[in-house]
PDB file of N, CA, C and O in Angstrom:
ATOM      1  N   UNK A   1      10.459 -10.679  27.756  1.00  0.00           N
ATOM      2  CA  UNK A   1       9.022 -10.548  27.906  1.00  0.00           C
ATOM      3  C   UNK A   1       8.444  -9.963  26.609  1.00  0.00           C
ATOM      4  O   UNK A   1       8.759  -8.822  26.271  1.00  0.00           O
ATOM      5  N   UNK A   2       7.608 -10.713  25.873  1.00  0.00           N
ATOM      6  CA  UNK A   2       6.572  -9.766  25.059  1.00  0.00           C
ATOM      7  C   UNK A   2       5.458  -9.252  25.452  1.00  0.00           C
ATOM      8  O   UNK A   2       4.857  -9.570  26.478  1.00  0.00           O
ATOM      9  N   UNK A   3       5.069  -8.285  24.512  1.00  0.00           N
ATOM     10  CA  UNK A   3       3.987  -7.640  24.515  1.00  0.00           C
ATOM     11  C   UNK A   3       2.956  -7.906  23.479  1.00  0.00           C
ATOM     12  O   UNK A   3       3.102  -8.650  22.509  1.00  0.00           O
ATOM     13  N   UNK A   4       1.800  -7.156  23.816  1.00  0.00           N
ATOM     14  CA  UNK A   4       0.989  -7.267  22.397  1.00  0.00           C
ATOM     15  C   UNK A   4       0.717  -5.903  21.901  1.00  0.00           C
ATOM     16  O   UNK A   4       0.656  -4.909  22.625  1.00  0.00           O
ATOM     17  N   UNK A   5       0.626  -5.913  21.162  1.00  0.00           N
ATOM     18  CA  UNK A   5      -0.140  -4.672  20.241  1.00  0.00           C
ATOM     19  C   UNK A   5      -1.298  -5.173  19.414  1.00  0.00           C
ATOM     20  O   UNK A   5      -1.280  -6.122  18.630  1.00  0.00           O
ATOM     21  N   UNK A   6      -2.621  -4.133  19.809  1.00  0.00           N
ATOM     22  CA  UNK A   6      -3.340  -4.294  18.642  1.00  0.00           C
ATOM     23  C   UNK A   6      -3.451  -3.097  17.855  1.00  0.00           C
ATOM     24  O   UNK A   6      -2.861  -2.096  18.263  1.00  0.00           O
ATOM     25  N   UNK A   7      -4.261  -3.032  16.557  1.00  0.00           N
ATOM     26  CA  UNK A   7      -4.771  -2.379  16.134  1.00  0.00           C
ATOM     27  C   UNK A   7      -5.953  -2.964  15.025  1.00  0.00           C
ATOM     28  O   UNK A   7      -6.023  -4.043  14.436  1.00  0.00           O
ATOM     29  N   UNK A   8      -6.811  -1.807  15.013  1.00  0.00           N
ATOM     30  CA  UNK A   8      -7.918  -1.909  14.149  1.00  0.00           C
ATOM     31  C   UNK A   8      -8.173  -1.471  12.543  1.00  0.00           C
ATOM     32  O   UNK A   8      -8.220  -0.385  11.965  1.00  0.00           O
ATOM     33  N   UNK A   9      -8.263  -2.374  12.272  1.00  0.00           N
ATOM     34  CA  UNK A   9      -8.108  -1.821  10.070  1.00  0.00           C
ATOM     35  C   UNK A   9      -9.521  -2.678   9.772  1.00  0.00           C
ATOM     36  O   UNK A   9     -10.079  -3.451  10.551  1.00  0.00           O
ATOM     37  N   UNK A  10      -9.921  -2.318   8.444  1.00  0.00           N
ATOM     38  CA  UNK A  10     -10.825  -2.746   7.955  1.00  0.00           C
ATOM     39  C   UNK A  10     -11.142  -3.936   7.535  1.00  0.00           C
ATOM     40  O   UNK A  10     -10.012  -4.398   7.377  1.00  0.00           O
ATOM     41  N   UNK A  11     -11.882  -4.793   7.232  1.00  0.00           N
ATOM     42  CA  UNK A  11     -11.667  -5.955   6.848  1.00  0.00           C
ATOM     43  C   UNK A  11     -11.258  -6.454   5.389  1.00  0.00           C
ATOM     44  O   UNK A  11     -10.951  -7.610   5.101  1.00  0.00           O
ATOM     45  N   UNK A  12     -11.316  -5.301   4.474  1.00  0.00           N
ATOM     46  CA  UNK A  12     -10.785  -5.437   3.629  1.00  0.00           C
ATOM     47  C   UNK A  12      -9.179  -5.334   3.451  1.00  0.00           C
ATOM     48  O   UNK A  12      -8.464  -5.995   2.698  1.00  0.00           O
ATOM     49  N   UNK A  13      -8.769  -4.175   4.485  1.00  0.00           N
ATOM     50  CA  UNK A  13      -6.900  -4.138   4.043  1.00  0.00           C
ATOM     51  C   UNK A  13      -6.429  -5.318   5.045  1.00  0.00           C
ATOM     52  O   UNK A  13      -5.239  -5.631   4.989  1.00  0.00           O
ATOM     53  N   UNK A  14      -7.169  -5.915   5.848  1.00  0.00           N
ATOM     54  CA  UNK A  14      -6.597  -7.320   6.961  1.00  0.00           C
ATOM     55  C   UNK A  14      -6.618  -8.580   5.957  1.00  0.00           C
ATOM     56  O   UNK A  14      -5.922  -9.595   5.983  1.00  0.00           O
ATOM     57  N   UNK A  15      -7.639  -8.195   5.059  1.00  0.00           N
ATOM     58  CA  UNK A  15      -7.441  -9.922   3.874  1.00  0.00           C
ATOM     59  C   UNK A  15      -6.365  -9.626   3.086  1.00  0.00           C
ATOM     60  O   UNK A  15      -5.347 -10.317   3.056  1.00  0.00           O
ATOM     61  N   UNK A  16      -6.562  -8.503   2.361  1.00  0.00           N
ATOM     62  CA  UNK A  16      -5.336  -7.906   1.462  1.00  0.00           C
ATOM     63  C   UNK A  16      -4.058  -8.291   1.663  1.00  0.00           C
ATOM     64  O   UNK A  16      -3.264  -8.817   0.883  1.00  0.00           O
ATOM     65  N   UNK A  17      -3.884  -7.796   3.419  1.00  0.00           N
ATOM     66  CA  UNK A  17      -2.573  -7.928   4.133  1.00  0.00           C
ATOM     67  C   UNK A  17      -2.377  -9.349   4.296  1.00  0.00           C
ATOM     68  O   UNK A  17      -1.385  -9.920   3.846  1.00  0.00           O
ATOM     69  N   UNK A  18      -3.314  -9.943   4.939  1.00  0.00           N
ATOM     70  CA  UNK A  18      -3.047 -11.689   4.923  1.00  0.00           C
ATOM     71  C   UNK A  18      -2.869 -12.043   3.668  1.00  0.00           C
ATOM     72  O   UNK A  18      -2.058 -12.969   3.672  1.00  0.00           O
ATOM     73  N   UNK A  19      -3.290 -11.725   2.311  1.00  0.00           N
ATOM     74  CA  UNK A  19      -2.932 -12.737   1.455  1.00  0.00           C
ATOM     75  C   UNK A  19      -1.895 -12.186   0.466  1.00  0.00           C
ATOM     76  O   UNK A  19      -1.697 -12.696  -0.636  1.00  0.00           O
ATOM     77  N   UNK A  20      -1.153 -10.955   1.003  1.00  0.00           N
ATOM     78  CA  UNK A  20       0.078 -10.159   0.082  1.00  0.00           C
ATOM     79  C   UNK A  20       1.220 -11.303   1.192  1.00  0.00           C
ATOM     80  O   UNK A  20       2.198 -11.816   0.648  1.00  0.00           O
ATOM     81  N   UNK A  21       0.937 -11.581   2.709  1.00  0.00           N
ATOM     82  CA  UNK A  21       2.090 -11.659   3.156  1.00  0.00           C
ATOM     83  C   UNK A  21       1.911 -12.930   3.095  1.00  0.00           C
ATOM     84  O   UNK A  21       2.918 -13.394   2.560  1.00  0.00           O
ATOM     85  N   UNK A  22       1.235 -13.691   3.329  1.00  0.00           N
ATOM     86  CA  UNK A  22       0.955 -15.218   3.079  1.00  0.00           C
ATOM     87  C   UNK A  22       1.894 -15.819   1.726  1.00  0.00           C
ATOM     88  O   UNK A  22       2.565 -16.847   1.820  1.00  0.00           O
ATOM     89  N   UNK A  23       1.806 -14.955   0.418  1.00  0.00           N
ATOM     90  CA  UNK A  23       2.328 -14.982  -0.810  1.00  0.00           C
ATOM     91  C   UNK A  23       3.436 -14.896  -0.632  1.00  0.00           C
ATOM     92  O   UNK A  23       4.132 -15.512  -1.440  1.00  0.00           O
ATOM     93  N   UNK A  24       4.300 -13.965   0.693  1.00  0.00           N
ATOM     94  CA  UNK A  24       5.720 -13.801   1.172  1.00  0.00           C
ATOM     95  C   UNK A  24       6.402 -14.958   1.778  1.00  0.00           C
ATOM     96  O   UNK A  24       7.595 -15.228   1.915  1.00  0.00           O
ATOM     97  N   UNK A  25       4.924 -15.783   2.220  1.00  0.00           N
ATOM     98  CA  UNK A  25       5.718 -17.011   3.040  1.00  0.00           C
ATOM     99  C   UNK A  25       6.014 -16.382   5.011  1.00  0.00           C
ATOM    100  O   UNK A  25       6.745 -16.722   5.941  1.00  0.00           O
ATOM    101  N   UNK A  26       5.049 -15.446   4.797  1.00  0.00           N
ATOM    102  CA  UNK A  26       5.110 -15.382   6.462  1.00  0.00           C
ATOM    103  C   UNK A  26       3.433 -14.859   6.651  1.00  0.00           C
ATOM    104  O   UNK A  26       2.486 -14.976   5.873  1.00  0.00           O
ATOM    105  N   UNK A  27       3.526 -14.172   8.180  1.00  0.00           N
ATOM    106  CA  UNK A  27       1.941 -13.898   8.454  1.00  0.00           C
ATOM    107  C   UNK A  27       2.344 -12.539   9.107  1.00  0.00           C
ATOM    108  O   UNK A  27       3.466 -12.176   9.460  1.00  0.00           O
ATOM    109  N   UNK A  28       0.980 -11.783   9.191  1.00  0.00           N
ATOM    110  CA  UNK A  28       0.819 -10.298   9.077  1.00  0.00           C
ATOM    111  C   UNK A  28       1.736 -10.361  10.748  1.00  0.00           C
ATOM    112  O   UNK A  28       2.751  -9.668  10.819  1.00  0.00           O
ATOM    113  N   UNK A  29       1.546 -10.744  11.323  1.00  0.00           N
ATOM    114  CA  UNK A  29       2.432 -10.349  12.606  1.00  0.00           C
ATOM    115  C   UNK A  29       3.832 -10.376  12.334  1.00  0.00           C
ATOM    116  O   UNK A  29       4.620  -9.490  12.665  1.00  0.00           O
ATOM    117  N   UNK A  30       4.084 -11.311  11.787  1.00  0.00           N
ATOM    118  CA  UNK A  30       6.204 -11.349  11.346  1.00  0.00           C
ATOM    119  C   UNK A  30       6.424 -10.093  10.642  1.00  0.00           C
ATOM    120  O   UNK A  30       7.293  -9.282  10.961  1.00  0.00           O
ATOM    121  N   UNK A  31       5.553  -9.949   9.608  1.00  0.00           N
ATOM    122  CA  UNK A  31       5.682  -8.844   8.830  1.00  0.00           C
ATOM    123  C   UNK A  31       5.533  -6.888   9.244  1.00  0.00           C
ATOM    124  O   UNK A  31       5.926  -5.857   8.697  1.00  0.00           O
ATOM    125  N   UNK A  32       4.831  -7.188  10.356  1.00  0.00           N
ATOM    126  CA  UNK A  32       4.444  -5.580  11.565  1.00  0.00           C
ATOM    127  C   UNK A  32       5.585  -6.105  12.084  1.00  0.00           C
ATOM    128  O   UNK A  32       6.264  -5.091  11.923  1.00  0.00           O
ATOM    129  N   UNK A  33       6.807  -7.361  12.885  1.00  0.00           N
ATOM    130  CA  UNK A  33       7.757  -7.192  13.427  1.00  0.00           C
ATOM    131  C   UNK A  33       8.688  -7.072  12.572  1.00  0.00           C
ATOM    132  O   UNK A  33       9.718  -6.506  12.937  1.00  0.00           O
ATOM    133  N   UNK A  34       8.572  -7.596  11.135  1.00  0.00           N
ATOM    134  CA  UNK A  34       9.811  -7.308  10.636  1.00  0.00           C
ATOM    135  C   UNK A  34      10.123  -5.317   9.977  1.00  0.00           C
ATOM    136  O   UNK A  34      11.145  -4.738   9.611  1.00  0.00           O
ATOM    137  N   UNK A  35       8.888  -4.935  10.094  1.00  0.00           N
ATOM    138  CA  UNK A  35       8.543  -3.620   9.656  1.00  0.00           C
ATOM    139  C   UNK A  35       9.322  -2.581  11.208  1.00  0.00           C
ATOM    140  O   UNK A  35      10.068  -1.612  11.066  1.00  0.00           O
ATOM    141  N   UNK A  36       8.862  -3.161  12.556  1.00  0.00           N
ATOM    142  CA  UNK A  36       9.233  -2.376  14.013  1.00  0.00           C
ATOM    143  C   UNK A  36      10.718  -2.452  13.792  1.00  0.00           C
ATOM    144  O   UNK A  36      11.381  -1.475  13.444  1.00  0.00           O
ATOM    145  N   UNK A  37      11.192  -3.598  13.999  1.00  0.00           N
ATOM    146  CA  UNK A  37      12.658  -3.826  13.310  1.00  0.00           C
ATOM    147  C   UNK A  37      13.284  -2.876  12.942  1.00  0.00           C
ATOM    148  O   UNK A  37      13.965  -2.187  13.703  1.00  0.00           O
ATOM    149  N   UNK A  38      13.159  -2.680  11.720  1.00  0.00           N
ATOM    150  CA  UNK A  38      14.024  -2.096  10.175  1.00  0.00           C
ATOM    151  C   UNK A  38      13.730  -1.021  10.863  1.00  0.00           C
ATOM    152  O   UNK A  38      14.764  -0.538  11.325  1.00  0.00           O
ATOM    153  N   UNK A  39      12.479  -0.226  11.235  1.00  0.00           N
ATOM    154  CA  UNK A  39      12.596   1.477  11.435  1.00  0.00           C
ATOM    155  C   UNK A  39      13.103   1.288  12.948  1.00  0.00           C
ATOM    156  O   UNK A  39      13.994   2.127  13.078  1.00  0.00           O
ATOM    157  N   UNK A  40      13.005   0.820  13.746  1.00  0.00           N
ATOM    158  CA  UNK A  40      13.838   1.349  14.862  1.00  0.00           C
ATOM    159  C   UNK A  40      15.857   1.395  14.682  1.00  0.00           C
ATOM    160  O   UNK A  40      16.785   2.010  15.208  1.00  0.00           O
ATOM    161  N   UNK A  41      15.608  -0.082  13.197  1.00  0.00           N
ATOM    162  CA  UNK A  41      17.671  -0.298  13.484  1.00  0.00           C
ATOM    163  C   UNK A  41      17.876   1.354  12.408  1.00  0.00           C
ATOM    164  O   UNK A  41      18.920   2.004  12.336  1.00  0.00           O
ATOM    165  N   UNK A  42      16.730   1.640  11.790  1.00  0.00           N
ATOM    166  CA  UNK A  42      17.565   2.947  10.870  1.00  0.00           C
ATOM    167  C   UNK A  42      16.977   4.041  11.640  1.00  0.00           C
ATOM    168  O   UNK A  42      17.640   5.015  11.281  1.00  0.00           O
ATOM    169  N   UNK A  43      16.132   4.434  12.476  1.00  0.00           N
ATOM    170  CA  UNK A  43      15.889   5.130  13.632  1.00  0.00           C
ATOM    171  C   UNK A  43      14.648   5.891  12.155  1.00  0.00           C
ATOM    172  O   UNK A  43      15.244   6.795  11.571  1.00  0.00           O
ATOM    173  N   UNK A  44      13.660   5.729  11.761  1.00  0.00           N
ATOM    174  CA  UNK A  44      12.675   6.442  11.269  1.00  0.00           C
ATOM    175  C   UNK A  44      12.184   5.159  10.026  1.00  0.00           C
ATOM    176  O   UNK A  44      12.945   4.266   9.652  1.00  0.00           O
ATOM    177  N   UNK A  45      10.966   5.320   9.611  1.00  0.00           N
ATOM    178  CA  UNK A  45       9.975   4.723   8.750  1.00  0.00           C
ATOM    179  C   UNK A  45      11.192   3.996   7.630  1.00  0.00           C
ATOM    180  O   UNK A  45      12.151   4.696   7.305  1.00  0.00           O
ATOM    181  N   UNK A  46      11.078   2.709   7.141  1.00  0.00           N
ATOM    182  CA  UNK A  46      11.964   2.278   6.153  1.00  0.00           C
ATOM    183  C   UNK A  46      10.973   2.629   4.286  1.00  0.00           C
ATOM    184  O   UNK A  46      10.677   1.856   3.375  1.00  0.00           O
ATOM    185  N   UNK A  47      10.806   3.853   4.436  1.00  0.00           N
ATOM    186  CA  UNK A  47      10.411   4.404   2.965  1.00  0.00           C
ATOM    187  C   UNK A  47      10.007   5.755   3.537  1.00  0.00           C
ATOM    188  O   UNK A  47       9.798   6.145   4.686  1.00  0.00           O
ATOM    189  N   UNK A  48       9.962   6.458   2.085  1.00  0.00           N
ATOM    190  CA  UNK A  48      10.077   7.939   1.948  1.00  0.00           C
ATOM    191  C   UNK A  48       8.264   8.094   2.096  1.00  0.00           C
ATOM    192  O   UNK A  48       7.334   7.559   1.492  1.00  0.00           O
ATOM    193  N   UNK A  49       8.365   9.421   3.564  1.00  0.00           N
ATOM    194  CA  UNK A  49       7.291   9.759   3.411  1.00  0.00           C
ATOM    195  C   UNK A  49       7.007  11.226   3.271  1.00  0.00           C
ATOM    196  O   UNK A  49       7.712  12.126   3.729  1.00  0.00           O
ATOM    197  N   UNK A  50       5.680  11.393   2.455  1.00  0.00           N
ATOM    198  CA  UNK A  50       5.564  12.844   2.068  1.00  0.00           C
ATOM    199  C   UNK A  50       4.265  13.053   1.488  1.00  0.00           C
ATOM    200  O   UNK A  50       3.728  12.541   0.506  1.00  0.00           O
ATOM    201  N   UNK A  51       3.797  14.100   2.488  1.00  0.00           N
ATOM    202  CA  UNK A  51       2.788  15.141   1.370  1.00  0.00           C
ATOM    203  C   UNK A  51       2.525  14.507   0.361  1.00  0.00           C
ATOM    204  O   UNK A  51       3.496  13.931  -0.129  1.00  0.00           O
ATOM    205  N   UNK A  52       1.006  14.313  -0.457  1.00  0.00           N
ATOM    206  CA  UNK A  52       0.377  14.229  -1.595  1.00  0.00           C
ATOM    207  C   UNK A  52       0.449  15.807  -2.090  1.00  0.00           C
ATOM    208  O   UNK A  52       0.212  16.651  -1.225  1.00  0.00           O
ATOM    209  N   UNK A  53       0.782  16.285  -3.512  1.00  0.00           N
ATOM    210  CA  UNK A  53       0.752  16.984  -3.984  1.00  0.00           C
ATOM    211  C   UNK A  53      -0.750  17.228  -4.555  1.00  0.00           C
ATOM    212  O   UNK A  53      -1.567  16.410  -4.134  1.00  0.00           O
ATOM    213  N   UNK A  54      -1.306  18.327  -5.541  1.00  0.00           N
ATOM    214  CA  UNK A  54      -2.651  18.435  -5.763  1.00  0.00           C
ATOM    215  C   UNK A  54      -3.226  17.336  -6.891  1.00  0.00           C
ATOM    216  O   UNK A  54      -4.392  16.944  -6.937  1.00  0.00           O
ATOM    217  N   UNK A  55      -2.451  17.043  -7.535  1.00  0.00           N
ATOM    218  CA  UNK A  55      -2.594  16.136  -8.612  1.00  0.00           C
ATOM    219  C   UNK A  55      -2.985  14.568  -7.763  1.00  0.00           C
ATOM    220  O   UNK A  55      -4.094  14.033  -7.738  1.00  0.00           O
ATOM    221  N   UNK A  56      -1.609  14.025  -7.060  1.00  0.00           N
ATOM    222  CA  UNK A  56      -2.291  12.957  -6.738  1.00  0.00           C
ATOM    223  C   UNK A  56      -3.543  13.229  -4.953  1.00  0.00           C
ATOM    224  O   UNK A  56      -4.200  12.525  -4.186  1.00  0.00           O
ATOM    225  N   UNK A  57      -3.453  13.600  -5.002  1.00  0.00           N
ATOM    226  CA  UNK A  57      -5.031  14.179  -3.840  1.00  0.00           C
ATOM    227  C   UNK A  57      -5.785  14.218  -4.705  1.00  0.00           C
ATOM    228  O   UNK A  57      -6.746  13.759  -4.088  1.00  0.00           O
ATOM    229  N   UNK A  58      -6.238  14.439  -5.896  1.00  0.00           N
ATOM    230  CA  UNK A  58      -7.377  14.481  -6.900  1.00  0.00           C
ATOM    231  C   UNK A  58      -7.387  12.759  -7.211  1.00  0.00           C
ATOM    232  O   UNK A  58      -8.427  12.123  -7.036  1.00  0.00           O
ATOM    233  N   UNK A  59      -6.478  12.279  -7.552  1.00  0.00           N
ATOM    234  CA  UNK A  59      -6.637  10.959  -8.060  1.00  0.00           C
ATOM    235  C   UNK A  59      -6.631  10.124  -6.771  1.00  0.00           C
ATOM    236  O   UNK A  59      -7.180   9.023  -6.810  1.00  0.00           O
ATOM    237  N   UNK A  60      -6.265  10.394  -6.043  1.00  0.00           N
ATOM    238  CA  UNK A  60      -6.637   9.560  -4.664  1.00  0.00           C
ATOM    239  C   UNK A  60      -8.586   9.571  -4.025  1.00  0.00           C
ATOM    240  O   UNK A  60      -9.226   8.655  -3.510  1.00  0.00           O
ATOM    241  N   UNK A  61      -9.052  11.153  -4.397  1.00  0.00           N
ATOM    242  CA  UNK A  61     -10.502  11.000  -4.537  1.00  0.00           C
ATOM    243  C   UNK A  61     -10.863  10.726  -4.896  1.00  0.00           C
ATOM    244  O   UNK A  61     -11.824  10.324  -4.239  1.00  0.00           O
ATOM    245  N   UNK A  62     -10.981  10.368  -6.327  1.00  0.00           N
ATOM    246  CA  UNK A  62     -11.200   9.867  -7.813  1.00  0.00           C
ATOM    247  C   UNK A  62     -11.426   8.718  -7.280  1.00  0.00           C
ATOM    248  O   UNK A  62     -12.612   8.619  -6.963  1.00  0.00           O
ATOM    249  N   UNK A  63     -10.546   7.409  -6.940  1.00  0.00           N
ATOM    250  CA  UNK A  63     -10.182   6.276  -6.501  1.00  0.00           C
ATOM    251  C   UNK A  63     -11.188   6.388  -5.249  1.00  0.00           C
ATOM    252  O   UNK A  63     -12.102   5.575  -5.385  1.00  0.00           O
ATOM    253  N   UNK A  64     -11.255   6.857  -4.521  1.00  0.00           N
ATOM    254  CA  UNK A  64     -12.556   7.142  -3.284  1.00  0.00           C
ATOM    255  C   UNK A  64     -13.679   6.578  -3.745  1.00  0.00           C
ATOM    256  O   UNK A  64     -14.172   5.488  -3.457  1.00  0.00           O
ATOM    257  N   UNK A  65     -14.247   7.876  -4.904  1.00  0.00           N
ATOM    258  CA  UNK A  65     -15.396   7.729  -5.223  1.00  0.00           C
ATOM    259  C   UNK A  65     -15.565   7.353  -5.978  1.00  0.00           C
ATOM    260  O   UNK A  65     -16.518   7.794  -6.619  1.00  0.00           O
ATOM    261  N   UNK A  66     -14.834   6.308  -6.483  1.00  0.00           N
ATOM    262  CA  UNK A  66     -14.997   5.562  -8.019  1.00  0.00           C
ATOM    263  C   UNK A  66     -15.438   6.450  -9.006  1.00  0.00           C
ATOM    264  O   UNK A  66     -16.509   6.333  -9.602  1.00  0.00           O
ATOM    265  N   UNK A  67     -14.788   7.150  -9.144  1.00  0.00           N
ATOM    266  CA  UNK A  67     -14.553   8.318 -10.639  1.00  0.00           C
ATOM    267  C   UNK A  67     -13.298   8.097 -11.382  1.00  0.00           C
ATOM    268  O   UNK A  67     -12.266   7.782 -10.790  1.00  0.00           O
ATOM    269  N   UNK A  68     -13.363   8.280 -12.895  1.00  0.00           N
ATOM    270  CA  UNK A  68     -12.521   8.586 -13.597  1.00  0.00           C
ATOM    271  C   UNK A  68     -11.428   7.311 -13.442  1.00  0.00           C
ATOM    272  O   UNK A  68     -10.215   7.526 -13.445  1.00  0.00           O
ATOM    273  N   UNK A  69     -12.065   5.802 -13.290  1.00  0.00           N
ATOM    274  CA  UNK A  69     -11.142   4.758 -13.219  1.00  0.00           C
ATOM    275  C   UNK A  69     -11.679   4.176 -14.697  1.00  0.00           C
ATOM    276  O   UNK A  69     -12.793   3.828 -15.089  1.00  0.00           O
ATOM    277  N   UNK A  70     -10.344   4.238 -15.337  1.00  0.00           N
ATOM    278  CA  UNK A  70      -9.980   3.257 -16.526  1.00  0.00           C
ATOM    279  C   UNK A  70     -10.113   1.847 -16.273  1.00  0.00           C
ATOM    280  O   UNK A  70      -9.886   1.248 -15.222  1.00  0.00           O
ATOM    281  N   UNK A  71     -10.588   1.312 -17.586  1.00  0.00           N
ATOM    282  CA  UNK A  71     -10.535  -0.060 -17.503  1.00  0.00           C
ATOM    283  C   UNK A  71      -9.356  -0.717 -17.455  1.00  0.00           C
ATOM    284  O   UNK A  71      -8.476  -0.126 -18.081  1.00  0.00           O
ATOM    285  N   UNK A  72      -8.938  -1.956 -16.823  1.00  0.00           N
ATOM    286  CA  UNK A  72      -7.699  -2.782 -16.826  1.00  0.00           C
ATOM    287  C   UNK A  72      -6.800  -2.435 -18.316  1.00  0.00           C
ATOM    288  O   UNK A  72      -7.508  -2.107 -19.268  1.00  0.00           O
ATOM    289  N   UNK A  73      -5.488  -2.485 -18.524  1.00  0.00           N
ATOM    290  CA  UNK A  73      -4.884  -2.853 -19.612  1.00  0.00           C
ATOM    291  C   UNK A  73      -4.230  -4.110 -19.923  1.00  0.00           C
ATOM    292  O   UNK A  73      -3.442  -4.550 -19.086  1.00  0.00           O
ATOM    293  N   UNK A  74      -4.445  -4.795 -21.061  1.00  0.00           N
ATOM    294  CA  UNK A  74      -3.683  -5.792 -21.413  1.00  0.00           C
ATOM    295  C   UNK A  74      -1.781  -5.571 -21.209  1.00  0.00           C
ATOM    296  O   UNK A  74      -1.135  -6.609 -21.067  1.00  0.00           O
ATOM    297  N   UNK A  75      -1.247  -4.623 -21.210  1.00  0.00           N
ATOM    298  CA  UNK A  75      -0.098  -4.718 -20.961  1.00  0.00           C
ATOM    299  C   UNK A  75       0.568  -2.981 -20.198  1.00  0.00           C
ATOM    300  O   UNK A  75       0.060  -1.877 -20.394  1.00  0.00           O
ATOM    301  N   UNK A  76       1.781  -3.292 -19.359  1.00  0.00           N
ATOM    302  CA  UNK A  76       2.119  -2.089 -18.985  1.00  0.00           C
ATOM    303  C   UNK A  76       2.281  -1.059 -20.012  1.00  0.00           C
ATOM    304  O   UNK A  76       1.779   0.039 -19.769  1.00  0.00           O
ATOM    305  N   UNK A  77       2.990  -1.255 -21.285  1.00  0.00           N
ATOM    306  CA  UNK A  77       3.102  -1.175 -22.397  1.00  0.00           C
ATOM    307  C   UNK A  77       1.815  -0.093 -22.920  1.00  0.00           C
ATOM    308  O   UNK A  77       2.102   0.924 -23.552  1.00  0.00           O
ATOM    309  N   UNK A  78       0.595  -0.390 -22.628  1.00  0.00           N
ATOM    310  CA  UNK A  78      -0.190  -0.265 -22.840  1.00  0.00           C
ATOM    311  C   UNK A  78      -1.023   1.134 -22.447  1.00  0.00           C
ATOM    312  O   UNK A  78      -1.469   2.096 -23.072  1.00  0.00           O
ATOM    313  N   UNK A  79      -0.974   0.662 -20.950  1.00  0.00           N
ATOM    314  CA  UNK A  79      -1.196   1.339 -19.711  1.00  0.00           C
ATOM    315  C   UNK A  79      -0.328   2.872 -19.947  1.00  0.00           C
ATOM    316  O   UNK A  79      -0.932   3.935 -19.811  1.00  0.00           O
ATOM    317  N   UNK A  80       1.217   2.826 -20.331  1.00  0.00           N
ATOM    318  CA  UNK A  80       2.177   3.738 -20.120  1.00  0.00           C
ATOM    319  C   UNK A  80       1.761   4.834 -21.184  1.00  0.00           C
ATOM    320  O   UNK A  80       1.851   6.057 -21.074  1.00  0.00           O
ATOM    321  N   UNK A  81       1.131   3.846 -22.578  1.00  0.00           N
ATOM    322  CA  UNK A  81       0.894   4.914 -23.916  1.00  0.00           C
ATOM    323  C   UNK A  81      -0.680   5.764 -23.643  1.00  0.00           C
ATOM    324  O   UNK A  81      -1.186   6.657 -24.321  1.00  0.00           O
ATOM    325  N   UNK A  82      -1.091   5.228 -22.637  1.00  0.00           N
ATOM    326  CA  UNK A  82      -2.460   5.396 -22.492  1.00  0.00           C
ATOM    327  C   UNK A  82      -2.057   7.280 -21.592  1.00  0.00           C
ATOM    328  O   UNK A  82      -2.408   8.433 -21.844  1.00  0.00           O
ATOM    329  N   UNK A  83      -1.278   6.706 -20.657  1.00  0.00           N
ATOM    330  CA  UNK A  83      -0.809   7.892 -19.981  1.00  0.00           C
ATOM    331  C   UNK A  83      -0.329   9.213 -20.834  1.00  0.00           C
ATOM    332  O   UNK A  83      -0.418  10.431 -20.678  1.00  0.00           O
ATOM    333  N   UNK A  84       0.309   8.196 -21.962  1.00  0.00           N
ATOM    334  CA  UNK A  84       1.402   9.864 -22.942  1.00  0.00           C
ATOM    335  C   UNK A  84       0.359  10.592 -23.488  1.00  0.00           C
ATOM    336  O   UNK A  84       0.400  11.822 -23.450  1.00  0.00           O
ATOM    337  N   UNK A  85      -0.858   9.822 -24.145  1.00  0.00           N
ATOM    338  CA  UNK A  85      -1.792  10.270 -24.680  1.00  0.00           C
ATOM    339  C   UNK A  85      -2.582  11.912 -23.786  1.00  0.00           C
ATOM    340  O   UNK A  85      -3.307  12.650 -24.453  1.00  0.00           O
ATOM    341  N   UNK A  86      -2.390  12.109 -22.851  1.00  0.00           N
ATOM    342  CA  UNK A  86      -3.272  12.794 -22.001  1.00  0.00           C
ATOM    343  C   UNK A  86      -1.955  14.425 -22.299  1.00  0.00           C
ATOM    344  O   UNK A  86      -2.177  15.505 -21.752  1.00  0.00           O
TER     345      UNK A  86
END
């Protein structure tokens, strides 16, 4: 017998999610079963979870309120020297 589950997300992380898993070659439901799966066969979440420290809680607001976002970089390369600089 199945069941259903719903839940409610925004309409922005439901396109996101449709078109990250679509790109996988499956659809957001295979992907919530293949997710129930993996944490019930290892008995807890399949990735490390934890506390934001103060640093990224600042840059997670930042990202909120559209503050303090850099423009794109042409390369990671780029991006990484941009970081040493600080």
């Amino acid at each position: 017998m199945s069941k259903t589950i719903q839940i409610r997300v925004d309409d922005f992380l439901k396109f996101k999610a449709d078109e990250l898993f679509n790109n996988l070659g499956m659809d957001t439901s295979t992907a919530i079963r293949i997710f129930l799966t993996i944490s019930t066969e290892i008995g807890g979440l399949p990735f490390e979870v934890k506390l934001p420290n103060a640093s990224l809680k600042e840059a997670i607001n930042d990202v909120m309120n559209e503050k303090n976002i850099s423009k794109p970089y042409k390369s990671a390369r780029a991006a990484v020297e941009s970081m040493l600089e600080d």
